[in-house]
C-alpha positions in Angstrom: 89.2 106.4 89.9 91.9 105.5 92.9 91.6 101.7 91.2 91.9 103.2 87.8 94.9 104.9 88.6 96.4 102.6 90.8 99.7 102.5 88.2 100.5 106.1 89.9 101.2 105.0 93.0 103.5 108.0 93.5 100.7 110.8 92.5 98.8 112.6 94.8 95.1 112.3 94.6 94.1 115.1 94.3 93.7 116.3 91.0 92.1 112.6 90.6 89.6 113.3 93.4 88.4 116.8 91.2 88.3 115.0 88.1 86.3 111.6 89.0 84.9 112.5 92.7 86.4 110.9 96.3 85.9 107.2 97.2 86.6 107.7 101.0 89.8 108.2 103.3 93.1 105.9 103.1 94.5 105.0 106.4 96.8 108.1 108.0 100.0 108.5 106.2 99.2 106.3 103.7 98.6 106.7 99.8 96.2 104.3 96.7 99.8 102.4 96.2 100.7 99.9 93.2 102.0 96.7 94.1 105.3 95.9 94.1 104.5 93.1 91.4 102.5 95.5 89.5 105.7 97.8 89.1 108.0 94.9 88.3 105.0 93.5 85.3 105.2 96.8 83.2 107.8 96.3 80.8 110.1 99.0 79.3 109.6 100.0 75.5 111.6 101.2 73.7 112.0 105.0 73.5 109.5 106.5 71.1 107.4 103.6 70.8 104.5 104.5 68.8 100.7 104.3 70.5 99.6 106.5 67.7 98.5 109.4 70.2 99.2 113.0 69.1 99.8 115.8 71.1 99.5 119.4 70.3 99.9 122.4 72.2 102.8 124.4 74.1 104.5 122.7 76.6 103.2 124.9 79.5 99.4 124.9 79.1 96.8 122.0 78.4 97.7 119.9 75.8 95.2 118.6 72.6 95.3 115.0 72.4 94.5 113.3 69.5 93.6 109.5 69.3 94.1 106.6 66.3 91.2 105.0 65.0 90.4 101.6 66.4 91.0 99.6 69.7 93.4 101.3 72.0 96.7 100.3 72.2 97.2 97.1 74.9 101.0 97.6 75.3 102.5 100.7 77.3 104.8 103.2 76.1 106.0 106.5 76.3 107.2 108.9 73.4 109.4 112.1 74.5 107.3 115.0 72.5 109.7 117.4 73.8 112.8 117.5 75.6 113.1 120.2 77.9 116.4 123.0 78.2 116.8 122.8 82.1 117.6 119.9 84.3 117.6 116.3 84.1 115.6 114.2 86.0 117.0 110.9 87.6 115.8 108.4 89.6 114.7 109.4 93.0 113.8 112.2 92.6 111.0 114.3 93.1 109.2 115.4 90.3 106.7 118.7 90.1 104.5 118.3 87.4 101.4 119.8 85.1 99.7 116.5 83.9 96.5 115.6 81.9 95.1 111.9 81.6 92.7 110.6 79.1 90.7 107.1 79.2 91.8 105.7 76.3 88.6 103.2 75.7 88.0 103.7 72.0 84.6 105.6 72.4 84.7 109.1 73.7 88.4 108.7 74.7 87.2 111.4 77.9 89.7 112.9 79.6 89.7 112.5 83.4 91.1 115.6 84.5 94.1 118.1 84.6 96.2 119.7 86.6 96.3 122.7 84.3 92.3 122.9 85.3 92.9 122.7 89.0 96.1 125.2 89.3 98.0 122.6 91.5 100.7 120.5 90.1 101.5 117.1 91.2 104.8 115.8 92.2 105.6 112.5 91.5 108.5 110.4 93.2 110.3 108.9 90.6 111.1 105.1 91.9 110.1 101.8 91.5 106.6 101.8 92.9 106.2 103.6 89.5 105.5 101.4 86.5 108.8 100.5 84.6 107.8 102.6 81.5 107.4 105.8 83.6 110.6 105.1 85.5 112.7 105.0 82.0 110.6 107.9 80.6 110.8 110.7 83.1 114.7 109.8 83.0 114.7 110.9 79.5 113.3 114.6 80.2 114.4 117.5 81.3 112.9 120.4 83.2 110.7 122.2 80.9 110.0 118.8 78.7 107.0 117.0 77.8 106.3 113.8 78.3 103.4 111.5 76.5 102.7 107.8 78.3 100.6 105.1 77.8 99.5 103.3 80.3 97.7 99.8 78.9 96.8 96.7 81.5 100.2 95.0 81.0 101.7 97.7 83.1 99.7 96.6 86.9 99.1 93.1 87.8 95.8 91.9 87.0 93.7 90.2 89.9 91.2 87.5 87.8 88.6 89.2 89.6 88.8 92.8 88.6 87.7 94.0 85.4 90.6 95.8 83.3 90.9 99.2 82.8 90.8 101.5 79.7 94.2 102.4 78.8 95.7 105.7 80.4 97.0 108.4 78.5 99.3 110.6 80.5 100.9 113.6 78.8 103.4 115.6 81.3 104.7 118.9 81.5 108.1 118.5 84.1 107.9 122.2 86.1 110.8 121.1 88.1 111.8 119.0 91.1 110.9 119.1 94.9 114.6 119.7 96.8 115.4 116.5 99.3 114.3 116.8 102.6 116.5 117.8 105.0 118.5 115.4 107.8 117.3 117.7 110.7 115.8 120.9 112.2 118.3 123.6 111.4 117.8 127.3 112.6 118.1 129.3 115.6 117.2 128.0 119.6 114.3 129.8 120.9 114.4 128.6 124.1 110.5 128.0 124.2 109.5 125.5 126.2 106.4 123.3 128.0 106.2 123.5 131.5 106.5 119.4 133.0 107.9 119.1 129.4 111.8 118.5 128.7 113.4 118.3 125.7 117.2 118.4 125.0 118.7 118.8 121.2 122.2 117.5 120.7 122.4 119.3 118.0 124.0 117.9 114.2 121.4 114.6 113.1 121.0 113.4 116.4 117.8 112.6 118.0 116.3 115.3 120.5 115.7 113.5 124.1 111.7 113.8 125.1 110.9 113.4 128.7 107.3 113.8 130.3 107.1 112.4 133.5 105.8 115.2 135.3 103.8 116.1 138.4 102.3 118.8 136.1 99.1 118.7 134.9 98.4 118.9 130.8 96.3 121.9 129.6 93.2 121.2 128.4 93.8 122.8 124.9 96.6 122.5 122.4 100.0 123.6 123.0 103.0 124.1 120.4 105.9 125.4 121.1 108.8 125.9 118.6 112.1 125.0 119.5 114.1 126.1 116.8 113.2 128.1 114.4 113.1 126.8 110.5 113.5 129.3 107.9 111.8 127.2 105.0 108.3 127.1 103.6 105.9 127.0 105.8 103.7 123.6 106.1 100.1 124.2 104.5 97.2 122.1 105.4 96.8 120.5 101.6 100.9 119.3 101.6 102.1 116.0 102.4 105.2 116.4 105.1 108.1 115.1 105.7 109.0 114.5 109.4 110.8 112.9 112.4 109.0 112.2 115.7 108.8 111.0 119.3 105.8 110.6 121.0 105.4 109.7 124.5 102.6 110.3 127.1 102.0 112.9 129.1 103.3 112.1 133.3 104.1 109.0 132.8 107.3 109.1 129.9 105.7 106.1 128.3 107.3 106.0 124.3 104.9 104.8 122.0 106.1 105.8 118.7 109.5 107.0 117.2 110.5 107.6 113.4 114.0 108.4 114.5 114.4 104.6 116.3 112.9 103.1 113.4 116.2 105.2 111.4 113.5 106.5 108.9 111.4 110.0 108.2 107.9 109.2 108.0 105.9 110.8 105.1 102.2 111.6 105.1 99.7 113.8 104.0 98.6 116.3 106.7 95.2 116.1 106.5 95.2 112.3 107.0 96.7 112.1 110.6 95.2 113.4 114.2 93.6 116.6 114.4 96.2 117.5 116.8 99.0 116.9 114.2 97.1 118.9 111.3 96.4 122.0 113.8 100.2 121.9 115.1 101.8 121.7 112.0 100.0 123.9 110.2 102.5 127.2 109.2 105.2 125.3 111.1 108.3 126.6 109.1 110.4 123.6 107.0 113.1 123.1 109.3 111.6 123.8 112.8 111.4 121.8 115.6 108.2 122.0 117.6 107.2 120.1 120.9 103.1 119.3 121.2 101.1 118.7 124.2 97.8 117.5 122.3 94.6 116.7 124.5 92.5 113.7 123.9 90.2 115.4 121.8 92.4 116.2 119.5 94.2 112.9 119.9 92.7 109.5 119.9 90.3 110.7 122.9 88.5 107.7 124.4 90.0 104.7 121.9 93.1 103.4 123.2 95.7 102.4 120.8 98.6 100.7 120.9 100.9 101.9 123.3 98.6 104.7 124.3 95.7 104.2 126.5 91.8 106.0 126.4 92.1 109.6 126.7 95.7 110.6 127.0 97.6 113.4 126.1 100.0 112.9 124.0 103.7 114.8 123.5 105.4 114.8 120.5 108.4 116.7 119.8 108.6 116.8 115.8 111.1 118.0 113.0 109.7 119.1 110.0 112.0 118.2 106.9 110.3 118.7 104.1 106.5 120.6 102.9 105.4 118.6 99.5 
């Protein structure tokens, strides 16, 4: 299913997972992505093309699809069925979405599942790792809208050794869109700390300074404190977050890892990174800062890594920007 739908690289899998059954974990922080050939192949239709698919139903519950007699359609498109009062939604942004997708094959025409059965709608980050016919179609929606799209073989690049897929049928219902992430933690000082742990926050965008070389020894368990205190959402288990980081090991003040060096948030689903990371961030408020002393068994534990050698703890000190 992952392969079928590799055309949404931007769509979380999980409604996809419900509807077809897992095929075993990506790499931490990482997502099923299209290439960036694959985006650049699907070419743009004109508005309103017609595939021949009808849709029925209220925007706001599961549509009816019904499909044209014959072969499926072999070029992409996307048809605005309706329009939508609120909003518009441009490129970049982050769209929240009920969908439903179909396997247009010409036979049973099944669909492959829908959001409207799981409860959970998807948000989709409109940008170019989408194909080019999504890209122009979500622009031409607005916040209560729905959108129907067509997704034949001429919108991913083809490798000579995998089969093509049936044609996708995508209809979507735009709930809204996910606000930006913030710059930084914003929120009250607690004045929490870690003892052998420093950290100093400059305050405005700047980078907090981490220092653990300490005499101290690290507890045995995990340890969060926050730092300051967010007043978002809090982070749930199921998101995908939004965060920047510093990691360093515990006594020795040996850096392995920094988003804020590399001048970039990283992005990831929670579940998909160190045990850790998913028990320290768990109901961590959107616009906290928290430091973590994490134990090797919650870490990498005896595999040493790059930069961080067998069975160390590991310190992070983390904003969290956004809760997706």
């Amino acid at each position: 299913m992952r392969r079928a739908l590799a055309v949404l690289a931007a769509v979380p899998l999980t409604l996809f997972a419900a509807a077809c059954g897992s095929d075993g974990g990506a790499n931490p922080g990482t997502a099923a992505s299209a290439t960036t050939s694959a985006s650049a192949s699907a070419s743009a239709p004109a508005p309103g093309a017609p595939s021949g698919v009808k849709v029925a139903g209220n925007v706001g519950a599961k549509p009816t699809v019904t499909f044209p007699s014959g072969s499926p359609a072999t070029k992409s498109s996307y048809e605005v069925i309706q329009a939508g009062d609120g909003d518009g939604v441009k490129a970049g942004d982050r769209v929240i979405v009920n969908l439903t997708v179909y396997n247009w094959d010409g036979k049973g025409n099944a669909v492959q599942g829908s959001s409207y059965d799981t409860k959970a709608p998807e948000t989709i980050a409109v940008n170019e790792q989408l194909p080019q016919v999504l890209q122009e179609g979500f622009t031409k929606v607005k916040h209560g809208g729905r959108l129907l799209a067509v997704l034949a073989n001429d919108s991913v690049a083809q490798q000579q050794t995998t089969p093509a897929e049936p044609t996708k049928v995508f209809v979507f219902d735009v709930v809204g869109t996910q606000p930006a992430a913030l710059k930084a933690a914003t929120g009250k000082e607690t004045g929490e700390s870690i003892k052998g742990v420093e950290v100093v926050s400059p305050g405005g965008e700047k980078a907090p300074t981490l220092t653990t070389k300490t005499s101290e020894k690290p507890s045995k368990d995990l340890v969060v404190k926050t730092l300051i205190q967010g007043t978002g959402a809090k982070a749930k288990a199921s998101q995908t977050l939004v965060v920047h980081y510093t990691g360093k090991i515990w006594g020795t003040d040996q850096q392995f890892d920094s988003s804020w060096e590399r001048g970039q948030p990283a992005e990831f689903p929670l579940a998909q990174v160190i045990q850790g990371w998913q028990k320290g961030l768990d109901g961590v408020p959107v616009g906290s800062r928290v430091v973590m002393s994490i134990p090797p068994d919650l870490g990498y534990g005896a595999q040493a890594q790059q930069g961080i050698p067998a069975n160390s703890t590991l310190v992070f000190v983390v904003d969290v920007l956004a809760a997706y």
